[in-house]
PADRENZA-708030 format. One record per residue (C-alpha): residue number from 1; residue in one letter; x, y, z. Coordinates in nm, 3 decimals, padded with zeros to 5 digits, always signed. Layout:
# PADRENZA-708030
     n   res         X         Y         Z
   NUM     A         X         Y         Z
...
This chain:
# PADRENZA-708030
     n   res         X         Y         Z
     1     X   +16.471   +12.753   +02.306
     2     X   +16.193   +13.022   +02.318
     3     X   +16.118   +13.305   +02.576
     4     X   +15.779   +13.366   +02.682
     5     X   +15.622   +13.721   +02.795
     6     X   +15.333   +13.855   +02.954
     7     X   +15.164   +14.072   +02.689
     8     X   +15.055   +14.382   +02.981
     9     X   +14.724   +14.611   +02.894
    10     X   +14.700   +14.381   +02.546
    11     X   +14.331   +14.258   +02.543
    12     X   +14.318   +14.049   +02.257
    13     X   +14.556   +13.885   +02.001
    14     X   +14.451   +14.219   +01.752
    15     X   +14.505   +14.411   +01.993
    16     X   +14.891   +14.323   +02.004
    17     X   +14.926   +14.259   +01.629
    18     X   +14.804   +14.611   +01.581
    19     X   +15.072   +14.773   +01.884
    20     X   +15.377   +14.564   +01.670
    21     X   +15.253   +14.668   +01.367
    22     X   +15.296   +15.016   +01.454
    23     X   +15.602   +15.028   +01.638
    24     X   +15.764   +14.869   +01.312
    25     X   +15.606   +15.143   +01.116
    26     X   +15.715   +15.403   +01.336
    27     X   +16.045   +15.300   +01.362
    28     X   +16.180   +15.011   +01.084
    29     X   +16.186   +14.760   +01.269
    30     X   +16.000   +14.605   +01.607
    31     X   +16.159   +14.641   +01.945
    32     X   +16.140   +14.491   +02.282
    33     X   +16.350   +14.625   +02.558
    34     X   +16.417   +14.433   +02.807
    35     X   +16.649   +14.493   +03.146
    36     X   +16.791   +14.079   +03.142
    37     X   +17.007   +13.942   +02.835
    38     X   +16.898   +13.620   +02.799
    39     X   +17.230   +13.415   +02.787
    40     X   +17.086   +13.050   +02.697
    41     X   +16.905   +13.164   +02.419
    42     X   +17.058   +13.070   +02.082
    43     X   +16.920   +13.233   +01.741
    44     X   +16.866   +12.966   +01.504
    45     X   +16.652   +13.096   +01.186
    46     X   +16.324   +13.062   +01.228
    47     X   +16.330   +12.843   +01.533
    48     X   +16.325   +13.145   +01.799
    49     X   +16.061   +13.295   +01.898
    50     X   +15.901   +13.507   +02.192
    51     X   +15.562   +13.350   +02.304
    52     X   +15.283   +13.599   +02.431
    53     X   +15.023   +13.583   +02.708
    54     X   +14.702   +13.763   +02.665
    55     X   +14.451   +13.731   +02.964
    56     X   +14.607   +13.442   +03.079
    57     X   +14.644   +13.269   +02.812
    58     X   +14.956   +13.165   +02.526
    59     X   +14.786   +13.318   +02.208
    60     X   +15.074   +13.457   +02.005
    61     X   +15.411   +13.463   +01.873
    62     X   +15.643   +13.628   +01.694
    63     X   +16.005   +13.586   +01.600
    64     X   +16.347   +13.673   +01.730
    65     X   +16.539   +13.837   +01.471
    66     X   +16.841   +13.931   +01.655
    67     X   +16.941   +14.030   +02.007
    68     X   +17.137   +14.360   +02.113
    69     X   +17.320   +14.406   +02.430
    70     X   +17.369   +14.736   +02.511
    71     X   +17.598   +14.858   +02.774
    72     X   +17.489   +15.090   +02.998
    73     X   +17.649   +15.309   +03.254
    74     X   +17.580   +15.200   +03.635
    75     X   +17.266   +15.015   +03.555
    76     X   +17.468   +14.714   +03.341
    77     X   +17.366   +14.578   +03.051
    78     X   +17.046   +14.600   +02.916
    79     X   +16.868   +14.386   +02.579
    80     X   +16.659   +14.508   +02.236
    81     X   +16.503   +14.208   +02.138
    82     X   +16.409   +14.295   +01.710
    83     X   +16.135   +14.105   +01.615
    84     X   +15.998   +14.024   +01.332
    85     X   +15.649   +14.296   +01.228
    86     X   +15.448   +13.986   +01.214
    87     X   +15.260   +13.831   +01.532
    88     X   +15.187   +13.485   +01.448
    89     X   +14.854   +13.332   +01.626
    90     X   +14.882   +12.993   +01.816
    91     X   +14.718   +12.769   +02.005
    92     X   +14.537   +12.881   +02.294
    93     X   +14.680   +12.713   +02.592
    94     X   +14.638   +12.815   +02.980
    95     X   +14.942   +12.964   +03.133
    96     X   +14.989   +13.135   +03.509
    97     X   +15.066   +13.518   +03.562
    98     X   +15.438   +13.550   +03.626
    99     X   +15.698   +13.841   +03.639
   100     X   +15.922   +13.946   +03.408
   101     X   +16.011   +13.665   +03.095
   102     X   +16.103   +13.283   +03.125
   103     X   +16.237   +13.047   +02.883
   104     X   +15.998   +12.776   +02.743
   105     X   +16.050   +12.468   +02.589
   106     X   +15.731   +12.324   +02.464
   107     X   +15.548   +12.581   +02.277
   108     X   +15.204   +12.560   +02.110
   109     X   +15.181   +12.495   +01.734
   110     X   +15.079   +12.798   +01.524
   111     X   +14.735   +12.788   +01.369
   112     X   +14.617   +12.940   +01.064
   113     X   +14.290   +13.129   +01.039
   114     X   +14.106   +13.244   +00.737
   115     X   +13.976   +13.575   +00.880
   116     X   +13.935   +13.703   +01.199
   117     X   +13.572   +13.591   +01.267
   118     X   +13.776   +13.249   +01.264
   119     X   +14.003   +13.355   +01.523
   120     X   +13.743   +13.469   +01.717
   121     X   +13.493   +13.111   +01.701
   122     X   +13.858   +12.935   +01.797
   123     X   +13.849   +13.152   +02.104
   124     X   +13.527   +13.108   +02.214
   125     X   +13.528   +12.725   +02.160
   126     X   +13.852   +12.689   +02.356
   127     X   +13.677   +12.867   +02.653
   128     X   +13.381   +12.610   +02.607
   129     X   +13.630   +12.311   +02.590
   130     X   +13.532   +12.234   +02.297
   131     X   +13.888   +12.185   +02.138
């Protein structure tokens, strides 16, 4: 099982590799907080992932190293998701604004691009229906 997550004031899938790329130089490793522990999702190497969308759209992933629950005082519990430094770019598929993070089962395949200018023809192709 996977989680998926809005990707807020992100513009474009360099855009967010760039932001996790820093916050895992800043500070070692690459760290989502989130307010909800996620109790149905199960690590399994390489199989758990959170799935971002940018501008209304599933274009990236990267991968759920571990999950912390950390106890706080009258607020309860809240949850560090460490990922892994590397956002992973996928398939570009259509998905509706929604609030917070939900769990998703069917996830797009990764793709694999040469160099950006490739990312960037997959893009615009996609919007032209092309693929």
């Amino acid at each position: 099982m996977h989680l998926i997550k809005l990707a807020v004031g992100i513009k474009n899938f360099d855009q967010l590799s760039e932001r996790q790329l820093k916050k895992y130089k800043e500070n070692r490793e690459c760290i989502h907080v989130q307010r909800l522990y996620p109790r149905k999702l199960i690590l399994k190497q390489g199989f758990t992932s959170i799935f971002w969308v940018i501008k209304g759209n599933i274009q990236a992933r990267q991968e759920i190293k571990e999950i912390v629950k950390i106890e706080k005082d009258n607020s309860g519990p809240i949850c560090h998701l460490i990922l892994d430094e590397k956002v992973v770019p996928t398939e570009i598929v259509p998905h509706r604004p929604f609030r917070g993070w939900r769990y998703i089962k069917e996830v797009p395949k990764d793709i694999r691009l040469d160099s950006k200018n490739s990312r960037k023809l997959y893009s615009i192709l996609k919007e032209l229906c092309l693929i």
